[in-house]
SERO-4910 file (N, C-alpha, C, O; in steps of 0.05 Angstrom, whole numbers):
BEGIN
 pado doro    nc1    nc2    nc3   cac1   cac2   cac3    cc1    cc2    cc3    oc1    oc2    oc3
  Unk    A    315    445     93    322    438     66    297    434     49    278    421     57
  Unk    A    299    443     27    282    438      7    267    409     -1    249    410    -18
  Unk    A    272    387     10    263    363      3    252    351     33    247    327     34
  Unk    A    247    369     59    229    367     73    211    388     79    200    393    100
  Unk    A    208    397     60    184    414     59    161    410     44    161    410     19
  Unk    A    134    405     62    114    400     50    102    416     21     95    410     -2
  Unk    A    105    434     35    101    448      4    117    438    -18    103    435    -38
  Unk    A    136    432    -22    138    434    -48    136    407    -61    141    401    -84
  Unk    A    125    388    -37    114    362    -47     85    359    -54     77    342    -70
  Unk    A     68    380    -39     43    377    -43     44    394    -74     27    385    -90
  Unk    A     60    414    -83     54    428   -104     64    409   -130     56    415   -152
  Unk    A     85    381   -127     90    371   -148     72    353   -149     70    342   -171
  Unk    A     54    343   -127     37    325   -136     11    337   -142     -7    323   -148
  Unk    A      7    366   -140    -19    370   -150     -8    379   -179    -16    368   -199
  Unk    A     10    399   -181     16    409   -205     35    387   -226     34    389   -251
  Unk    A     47    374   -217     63    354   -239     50    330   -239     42    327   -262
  Unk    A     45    315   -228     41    281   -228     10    290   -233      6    301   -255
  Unk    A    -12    288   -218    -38    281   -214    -47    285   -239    -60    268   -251
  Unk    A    -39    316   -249    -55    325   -272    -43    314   -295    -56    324   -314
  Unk    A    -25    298   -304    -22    278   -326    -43    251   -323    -54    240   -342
  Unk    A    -44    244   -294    -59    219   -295    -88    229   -301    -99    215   -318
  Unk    A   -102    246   -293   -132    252   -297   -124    251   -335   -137    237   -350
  Unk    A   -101    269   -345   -109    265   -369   -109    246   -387   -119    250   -409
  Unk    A    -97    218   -376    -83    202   -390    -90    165   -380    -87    145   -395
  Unk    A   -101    167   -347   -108    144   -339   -128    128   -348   -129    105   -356
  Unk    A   -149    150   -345   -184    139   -349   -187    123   -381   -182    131   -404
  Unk    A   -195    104   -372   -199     82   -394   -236     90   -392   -252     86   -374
  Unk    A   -237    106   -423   -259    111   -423   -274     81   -442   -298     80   -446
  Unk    A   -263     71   -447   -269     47   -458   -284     17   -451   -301      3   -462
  Unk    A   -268     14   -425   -270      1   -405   -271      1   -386   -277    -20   -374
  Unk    A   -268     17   -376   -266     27   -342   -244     20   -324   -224      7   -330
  Unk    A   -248     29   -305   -224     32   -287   -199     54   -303   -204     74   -317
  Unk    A   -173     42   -293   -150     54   -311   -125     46   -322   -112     26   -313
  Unk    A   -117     62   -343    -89     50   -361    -73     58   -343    -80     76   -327
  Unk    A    -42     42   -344    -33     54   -319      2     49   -319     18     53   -300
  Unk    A     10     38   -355     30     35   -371     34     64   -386     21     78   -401
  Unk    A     51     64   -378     54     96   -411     89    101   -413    103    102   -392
  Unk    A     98    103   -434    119    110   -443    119    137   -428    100    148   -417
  Unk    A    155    151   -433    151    178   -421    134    193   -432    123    208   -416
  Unk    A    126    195   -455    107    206   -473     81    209   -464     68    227   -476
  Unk    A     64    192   -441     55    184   -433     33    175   -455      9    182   -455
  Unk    A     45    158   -473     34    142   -494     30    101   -484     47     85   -476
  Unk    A      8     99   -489     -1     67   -468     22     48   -481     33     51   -503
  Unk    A     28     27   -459     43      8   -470     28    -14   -460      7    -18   -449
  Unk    A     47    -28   -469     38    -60   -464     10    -63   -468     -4    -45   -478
  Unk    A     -1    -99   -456    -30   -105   -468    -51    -89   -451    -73   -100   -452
  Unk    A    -50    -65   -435    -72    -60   -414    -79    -82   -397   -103    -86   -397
  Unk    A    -66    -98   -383    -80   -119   -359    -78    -90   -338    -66    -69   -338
  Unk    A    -97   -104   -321   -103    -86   -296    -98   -102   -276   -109   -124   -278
  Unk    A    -84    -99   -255    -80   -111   -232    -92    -94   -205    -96    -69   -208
  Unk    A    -97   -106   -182   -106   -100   -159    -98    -67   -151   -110    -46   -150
  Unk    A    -69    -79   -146    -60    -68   -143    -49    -33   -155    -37    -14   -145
  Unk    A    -62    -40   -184    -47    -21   -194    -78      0   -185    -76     22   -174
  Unk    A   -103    -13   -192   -133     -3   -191   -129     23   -168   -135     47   -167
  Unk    A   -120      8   -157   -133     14   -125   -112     40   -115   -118     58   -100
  Unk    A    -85     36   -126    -67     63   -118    -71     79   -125    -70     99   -109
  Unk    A    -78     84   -163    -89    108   -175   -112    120   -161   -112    144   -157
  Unk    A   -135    100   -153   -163    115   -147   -146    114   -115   -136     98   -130
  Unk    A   -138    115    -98   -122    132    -80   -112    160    -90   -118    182    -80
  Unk    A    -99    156   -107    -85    177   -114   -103    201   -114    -98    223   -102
  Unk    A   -131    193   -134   -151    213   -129   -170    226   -120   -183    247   -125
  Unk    A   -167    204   -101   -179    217    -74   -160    240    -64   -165    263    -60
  Unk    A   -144    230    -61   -122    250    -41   -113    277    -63   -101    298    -59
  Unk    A   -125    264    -86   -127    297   -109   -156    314   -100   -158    338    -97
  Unk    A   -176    294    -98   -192    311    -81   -196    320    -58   -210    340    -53
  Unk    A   -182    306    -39   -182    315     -8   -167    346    -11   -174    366      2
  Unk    A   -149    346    -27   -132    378    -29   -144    394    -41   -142    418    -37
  Unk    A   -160    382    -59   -166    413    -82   -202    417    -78   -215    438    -80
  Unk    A   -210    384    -69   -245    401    -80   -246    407   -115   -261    425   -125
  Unk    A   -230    392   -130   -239    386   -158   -250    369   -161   -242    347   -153
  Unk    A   -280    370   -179   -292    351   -186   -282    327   -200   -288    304   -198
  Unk    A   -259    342   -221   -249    320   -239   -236    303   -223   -234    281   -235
  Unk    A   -225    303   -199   -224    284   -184   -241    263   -171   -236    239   -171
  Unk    A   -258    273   -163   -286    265   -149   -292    235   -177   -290    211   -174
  Unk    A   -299    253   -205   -310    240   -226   -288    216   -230   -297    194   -237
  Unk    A   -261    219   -227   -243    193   -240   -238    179   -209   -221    162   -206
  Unk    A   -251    186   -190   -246    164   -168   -275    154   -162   -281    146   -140
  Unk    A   -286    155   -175   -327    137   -177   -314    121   -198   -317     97   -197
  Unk    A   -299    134   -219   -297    119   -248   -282     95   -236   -293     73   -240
  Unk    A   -256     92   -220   -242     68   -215   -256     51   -193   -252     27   -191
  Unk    A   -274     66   -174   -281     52   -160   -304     27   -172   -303      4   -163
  Unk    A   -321     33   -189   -339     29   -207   -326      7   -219   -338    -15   -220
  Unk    A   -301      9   -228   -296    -14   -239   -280    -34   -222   -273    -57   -230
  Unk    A   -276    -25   -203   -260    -48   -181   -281    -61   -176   -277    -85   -175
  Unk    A   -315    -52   -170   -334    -71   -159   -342    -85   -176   -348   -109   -173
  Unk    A   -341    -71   -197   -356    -91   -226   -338   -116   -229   -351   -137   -230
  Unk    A   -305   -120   -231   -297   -132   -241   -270   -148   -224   -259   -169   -233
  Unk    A   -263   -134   -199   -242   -147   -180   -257   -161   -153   -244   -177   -139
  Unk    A   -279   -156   -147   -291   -167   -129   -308   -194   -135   -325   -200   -152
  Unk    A   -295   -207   -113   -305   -240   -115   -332   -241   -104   -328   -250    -82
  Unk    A   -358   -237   -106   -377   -241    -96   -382   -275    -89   -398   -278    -70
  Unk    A   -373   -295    -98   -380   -312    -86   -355   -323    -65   -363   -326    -42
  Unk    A   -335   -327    -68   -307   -327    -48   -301   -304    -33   -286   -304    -14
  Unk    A   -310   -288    -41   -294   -265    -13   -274   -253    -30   -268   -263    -51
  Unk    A   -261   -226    -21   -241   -215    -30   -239   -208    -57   -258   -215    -72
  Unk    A   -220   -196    -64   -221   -186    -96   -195   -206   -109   -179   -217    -95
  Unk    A   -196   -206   -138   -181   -222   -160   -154   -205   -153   -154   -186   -137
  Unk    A   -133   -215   -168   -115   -200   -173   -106   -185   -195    -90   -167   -193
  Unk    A   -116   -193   -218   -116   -180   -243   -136   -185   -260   -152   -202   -254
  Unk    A   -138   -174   -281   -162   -172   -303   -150   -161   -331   -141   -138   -331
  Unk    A   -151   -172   -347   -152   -160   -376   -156   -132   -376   -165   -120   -357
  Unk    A   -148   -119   -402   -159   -100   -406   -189    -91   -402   -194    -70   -390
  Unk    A   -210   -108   -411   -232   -105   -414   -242   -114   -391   -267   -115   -388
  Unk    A   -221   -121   -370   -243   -129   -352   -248   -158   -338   -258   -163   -316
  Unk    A   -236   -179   -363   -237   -205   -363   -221   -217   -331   -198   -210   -330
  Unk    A   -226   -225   -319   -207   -240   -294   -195   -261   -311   -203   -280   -325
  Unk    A   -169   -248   -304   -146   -260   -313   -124   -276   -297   -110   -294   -306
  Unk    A   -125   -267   -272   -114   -278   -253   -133   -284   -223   -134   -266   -206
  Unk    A   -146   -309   -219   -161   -306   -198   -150   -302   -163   -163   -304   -143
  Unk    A   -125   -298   -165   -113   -301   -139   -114   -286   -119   -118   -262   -124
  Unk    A   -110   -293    -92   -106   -268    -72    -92   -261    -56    -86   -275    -37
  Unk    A    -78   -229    -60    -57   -231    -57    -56   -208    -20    -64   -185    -21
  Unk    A    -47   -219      5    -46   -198     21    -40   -176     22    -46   -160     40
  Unk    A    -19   -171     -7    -11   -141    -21    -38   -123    -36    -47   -100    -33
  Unk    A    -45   -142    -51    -70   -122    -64    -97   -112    -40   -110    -92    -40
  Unk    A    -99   -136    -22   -115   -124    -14   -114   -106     16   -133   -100     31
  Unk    A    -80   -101     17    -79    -85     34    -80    -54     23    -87    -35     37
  Unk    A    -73    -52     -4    -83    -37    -26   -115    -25    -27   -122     -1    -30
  Unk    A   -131    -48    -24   -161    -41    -30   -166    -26     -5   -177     -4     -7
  Unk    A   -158    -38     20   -166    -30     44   -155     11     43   -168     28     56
  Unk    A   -140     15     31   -122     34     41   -141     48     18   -152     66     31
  Unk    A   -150     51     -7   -163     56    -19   -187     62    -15   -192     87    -18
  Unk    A   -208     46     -9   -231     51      2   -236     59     30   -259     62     40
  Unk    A   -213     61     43   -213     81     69   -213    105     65   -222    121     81
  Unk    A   -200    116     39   -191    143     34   -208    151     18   -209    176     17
  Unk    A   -227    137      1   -246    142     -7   -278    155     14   -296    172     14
  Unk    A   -266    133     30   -301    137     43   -286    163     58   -302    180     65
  Unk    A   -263    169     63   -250    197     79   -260    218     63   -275    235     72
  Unk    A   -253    218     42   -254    246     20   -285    247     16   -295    269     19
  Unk    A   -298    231     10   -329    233     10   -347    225     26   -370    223     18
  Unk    A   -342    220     45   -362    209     71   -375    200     66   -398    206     70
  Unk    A   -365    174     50   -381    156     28   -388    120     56   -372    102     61
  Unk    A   -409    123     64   -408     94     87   -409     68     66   -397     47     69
  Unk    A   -423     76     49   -410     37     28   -386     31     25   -378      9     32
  Unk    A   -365     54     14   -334     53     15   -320     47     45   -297     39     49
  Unk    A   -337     51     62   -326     47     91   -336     18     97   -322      5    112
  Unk    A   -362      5     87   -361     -8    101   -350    -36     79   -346    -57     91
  Unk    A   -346    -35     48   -327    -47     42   -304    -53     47   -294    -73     37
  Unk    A   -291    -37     64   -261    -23     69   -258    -51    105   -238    -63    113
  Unk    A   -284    -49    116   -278    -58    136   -283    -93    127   -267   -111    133
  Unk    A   -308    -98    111   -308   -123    102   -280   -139     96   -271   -160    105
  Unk    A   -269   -119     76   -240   -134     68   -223   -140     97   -213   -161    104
  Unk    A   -224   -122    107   -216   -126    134   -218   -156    148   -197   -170    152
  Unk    A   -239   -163    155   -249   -176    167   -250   -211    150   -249   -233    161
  Unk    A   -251   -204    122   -248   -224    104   -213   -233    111   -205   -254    120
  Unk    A   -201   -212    105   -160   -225    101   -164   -226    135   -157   -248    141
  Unk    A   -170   -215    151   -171   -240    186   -183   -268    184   -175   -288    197
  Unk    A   -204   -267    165   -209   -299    171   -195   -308    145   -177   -322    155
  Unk    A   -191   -310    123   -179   -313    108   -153   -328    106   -146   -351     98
  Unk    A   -139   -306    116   -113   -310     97    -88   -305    130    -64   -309    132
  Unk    A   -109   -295    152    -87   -303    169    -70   -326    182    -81   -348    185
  Unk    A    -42   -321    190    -33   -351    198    -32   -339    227    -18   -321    237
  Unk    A    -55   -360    237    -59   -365    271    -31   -375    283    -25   -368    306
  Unk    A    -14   -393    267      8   -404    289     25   -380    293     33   -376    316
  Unk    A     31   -364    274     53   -349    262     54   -323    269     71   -310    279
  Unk    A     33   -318    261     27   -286    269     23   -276    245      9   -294    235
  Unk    A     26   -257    226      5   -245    208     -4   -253    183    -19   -271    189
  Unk    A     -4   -251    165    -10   -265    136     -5   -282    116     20   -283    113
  Unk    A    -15   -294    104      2   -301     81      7   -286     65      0   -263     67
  Unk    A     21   -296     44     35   -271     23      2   -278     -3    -15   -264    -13
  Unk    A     10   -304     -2    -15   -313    -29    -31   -333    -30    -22   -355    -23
  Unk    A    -58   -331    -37    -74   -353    -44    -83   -361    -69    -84   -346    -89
  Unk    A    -92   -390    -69   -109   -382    -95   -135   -376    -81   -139   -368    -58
  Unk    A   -154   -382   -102   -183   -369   -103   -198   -371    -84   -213   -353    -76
  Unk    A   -196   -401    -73   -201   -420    -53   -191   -405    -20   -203   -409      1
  Unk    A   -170   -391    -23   -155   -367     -1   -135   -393     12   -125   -392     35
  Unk    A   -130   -419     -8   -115   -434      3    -83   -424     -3    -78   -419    -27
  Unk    A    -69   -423     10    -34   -402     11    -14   -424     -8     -8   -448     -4
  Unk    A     -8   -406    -27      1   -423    -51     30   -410    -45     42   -413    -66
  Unk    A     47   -397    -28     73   -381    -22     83   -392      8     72   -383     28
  Unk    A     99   -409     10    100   -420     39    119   -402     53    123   -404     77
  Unk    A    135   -380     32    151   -359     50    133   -338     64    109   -337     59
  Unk    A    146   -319     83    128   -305     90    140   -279     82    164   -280     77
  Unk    A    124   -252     78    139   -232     65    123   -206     87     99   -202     94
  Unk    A    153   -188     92    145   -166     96    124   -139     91    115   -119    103
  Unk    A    125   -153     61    120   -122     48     95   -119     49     88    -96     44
  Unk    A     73   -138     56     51   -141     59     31   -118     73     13   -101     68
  Unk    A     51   -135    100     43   -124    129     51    -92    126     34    -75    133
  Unk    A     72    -85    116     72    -53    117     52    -51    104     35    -42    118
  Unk    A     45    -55     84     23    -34     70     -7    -36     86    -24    -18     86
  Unk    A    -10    -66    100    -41    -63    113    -32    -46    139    -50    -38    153
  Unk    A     -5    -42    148     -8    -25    166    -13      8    159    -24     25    174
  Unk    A     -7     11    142    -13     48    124    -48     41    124    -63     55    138
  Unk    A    -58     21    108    -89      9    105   -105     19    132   -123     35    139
  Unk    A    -87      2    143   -113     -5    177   -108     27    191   -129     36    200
  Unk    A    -86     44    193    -87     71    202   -101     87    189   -111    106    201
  Unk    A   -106     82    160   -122    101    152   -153     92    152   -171    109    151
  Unk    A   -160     67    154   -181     68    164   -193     55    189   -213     40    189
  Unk    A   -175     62    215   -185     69    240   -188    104    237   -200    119    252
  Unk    A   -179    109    221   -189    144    218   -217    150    214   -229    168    226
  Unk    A   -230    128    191   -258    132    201   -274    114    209   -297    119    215
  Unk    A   -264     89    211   -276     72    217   -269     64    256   -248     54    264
  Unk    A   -298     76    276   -289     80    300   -295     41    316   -316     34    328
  Unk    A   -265     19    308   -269     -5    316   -240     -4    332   -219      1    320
  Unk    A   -241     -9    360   -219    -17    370   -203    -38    359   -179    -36    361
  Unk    A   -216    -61    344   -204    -77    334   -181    -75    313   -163    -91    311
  Unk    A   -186    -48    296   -167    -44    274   -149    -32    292   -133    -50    296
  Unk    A   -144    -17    302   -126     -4    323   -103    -29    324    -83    -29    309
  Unk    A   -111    -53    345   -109    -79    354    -91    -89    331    -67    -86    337
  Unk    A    -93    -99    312    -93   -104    291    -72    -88    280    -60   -102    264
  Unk    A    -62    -62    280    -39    -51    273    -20    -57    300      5    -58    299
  Unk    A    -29    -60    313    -14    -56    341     12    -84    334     36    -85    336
  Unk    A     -8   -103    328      0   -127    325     18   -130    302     39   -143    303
  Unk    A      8   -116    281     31   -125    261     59    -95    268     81    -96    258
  Unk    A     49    -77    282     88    -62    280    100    -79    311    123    -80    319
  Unk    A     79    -90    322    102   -116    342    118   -138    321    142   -136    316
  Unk    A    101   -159    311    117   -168    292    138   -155    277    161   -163    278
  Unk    A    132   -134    262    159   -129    245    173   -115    276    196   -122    269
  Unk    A    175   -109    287    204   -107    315    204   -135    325    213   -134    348
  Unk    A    199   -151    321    204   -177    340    210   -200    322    216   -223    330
  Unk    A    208   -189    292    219   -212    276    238   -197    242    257   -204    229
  Unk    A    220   -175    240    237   -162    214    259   -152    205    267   -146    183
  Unk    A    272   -149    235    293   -134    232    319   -151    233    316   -171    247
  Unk    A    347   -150    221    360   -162    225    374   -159    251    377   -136    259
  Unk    A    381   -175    263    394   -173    306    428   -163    293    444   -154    310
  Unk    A    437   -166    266    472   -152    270    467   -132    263    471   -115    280
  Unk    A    455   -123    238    461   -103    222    428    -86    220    422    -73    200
  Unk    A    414    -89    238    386    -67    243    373    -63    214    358    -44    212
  Unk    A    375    -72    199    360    -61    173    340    -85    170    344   -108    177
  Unk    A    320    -77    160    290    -94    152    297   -112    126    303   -104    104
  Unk    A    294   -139    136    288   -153    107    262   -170    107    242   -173    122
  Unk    A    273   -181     79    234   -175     58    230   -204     62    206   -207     67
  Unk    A    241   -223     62    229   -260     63    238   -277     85    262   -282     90
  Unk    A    224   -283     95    228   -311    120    216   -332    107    208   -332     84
  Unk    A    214   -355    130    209   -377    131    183   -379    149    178   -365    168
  Unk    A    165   -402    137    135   -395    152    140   -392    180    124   -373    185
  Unk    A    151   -399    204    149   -387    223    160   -355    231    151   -343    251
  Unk    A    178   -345    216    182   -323    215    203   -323    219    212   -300    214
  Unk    A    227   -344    230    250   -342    227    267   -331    198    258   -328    175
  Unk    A    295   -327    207    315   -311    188    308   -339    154    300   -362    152
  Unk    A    315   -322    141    319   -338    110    354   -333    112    364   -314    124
  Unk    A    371   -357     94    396   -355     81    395   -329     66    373   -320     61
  Unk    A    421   -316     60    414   -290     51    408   -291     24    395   -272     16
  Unk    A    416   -311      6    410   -324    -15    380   -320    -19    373   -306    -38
  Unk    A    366   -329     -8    334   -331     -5    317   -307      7    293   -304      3
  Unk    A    332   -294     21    313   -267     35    304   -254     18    283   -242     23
  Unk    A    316   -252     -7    314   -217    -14    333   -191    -20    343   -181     -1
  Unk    A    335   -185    -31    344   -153    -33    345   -141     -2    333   -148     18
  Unk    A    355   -130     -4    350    -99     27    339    -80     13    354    -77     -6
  Unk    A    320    -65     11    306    -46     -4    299    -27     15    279    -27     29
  Unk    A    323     -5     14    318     23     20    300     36     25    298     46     48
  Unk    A    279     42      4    259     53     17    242     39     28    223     53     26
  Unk    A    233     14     41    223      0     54    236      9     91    221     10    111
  Unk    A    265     14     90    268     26    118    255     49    125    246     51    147
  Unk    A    252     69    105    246     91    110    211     97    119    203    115    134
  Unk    A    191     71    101    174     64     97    158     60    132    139     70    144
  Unk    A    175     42    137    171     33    162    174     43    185    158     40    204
  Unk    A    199     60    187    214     84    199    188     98    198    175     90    218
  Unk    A    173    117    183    146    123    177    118    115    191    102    132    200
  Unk    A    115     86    191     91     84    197     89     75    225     68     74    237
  Unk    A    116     69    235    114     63    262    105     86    274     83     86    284
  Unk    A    126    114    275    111    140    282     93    142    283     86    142    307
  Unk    A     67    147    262     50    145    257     39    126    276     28    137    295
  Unk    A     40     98    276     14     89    298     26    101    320      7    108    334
  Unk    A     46    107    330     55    123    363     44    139    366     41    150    388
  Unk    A     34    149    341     26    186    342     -2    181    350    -13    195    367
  Unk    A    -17    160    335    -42    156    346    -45    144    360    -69    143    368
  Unk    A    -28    131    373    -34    107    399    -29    118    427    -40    112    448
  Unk    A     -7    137    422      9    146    451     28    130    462     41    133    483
  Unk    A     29    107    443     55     69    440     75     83    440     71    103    425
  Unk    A     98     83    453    117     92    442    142     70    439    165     77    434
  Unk    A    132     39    442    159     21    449    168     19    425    193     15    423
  Unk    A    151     22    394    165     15    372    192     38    366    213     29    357
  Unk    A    189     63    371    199     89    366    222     77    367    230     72    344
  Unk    A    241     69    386    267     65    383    276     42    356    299     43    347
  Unk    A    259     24    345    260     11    327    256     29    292    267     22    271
  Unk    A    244     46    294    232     65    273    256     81    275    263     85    252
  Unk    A    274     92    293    302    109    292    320     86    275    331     90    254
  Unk    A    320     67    285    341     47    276    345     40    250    365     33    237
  Unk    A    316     45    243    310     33    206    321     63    197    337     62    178
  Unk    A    315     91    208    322    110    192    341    122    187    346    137    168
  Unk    A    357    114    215    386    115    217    397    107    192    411    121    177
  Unk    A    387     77    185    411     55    178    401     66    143    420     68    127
  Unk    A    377     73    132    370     84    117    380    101    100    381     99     76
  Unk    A    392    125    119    401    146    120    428    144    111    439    160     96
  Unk    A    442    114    126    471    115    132    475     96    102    495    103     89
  Unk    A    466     82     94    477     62     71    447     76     46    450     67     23
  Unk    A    432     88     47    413     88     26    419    117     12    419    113    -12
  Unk    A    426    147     18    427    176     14    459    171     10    476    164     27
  Unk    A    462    176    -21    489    183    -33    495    224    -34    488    244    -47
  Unk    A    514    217    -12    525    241     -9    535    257    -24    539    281    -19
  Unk    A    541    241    -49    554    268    -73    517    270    -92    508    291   -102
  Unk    A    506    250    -91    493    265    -98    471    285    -90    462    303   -104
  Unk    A    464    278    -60    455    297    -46    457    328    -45    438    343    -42
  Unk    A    491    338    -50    504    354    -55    496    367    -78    492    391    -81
  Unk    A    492    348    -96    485    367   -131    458    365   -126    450    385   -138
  Unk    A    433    352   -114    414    367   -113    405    395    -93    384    409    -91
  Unk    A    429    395    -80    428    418    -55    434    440    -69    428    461    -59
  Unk    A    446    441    -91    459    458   -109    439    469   -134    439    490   -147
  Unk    A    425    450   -134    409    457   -165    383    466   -155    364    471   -170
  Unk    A    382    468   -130    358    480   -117    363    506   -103    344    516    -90
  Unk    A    384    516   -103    388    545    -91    391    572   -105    395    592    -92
***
């Protein structure tokens, strides 16, 4: 079917998405990037920049350069990186801010295990596409910073938030974290050759099978309680669909590189259940239709 085929995902993200953002992201003003736009792709809101948002775009353009070998890629992923060092990195605390003004201003000093599983996954793919060793070995610092940081030794993997201090201002614990430093730490044990990061993923797709999943109904939820036990359903969270599929995803992925295979039956379970309550069948149907 048409919606597992690489091609025609690699051709909407080189030919539809990427090439609006090169035209429309770069804050030649300030640096880094805008990253609000009406459909028009006209700016909204006040321009704050968050971690998070920095660090996905200049992903994005790397992996616009890893495919094409365009410079204008090359040029708008120096431009965001440039401004993530100038203005998200804590040189005297460790780790990067969470947000910044338009201009740049730190606006929010906090730290969040989401953004900087972000930076990690960023500056891995950076130092990939350009065999850049400062981007690698920032990539591993952060690393090594959110281990001493922001991990919970009793518990097993992170906190959700700190303040500045990296003291955890969120006493729940959250999923969504740990997936993304697990996408992070795979992509940079790709170039970064440390058994430890390996280790380190290994550890967090044990946790999410040994605590994420629900024991009736197999689907992944998003909030516990600091030891990692179940939350009231009141308090968990949403069930968020593509988060099964997400995970379903990256477990493969470390099996593929590990030769692990105990998570695999847990990665069927999320994609199953994905599959079975998330893909609306009538509409599935009218896009099977409008593609033939």
């Amino acid at each position: 079917p048409w919606h597992l085929n690489p091609a025609v995902w690699r051709k909407h993200l080189l030919d539809d998405i990427l090439p609006h953002w090169l035209d429309h992201a770069i804050d030649a003003d300030h640096g880094g990037y805008v990253t609000q736009f009406d459909r028009h792709w006209r700016p909204i809101g006040d321009g704050a920049k968050t971690l998070v948002s920095q660090t996905r775009v200049l992903f994005n353009f790397t992996v616009g350069y890893r495919h094409t070998h365009d410079d204008a890629f090359r040029h708008a992923a120096e431009h965001g990186l440039d401004f993530l060092l100038a203005r998200f990195a804590d040189n005297r605390l460790g780790g990067w801010f969470w947000a910044t003004a338009r201009d740049g201003a730190v606006a929010d000093d906090a730290k969040l295990a989401y953004g900087h599983a972000f930076a990690i996954l960023a500056l891995a793919e950076f130092a990939r596409a350009f065999d850049d060793p400062n981007a690698k070995r920032l990539a591993i610092n952060t690393f090594d910073t959110l281990n001493e940081k922001l991990a919970d030794p009793d518990h097993g993997g992170y906190w959700t938030r700190a303040d500045r201090f990296w003291r955890p201002t969120d006493p729940r614990h959250s999923q969504n974290p740990h997936m993304h430093l697990l996408e992070a730490l795979l992509s940079l044990a790709a170039v970064a050759d440390q058994p430890d990061i390996l280790a380190a993923a290994r550890a967090l797709a044990n946790l999410a099978c040994d605590k994420f999943i629900h024991p009736v109904h197999g689907c992944l939820e998003e909030y516990f309680n600091p030891d990692w036990s179940p939350l009231p359903d009141r308090n968990a969270g949403s069930i968020e669909i593509g988060h099964q599929f997400e995970w379903a995803w990256l477990l493969n992925r470390l099996a593929d590189a590990t030769g692990e295979n105990a998570c695999r039956p847990v990665a069927d379970t999320l994609l199953n259940w994905g599959v079975r309550f998330g893909v609306d069948p009538v509409e599935r149907e009218i896009g099977r239709a409008s593609c033939r």
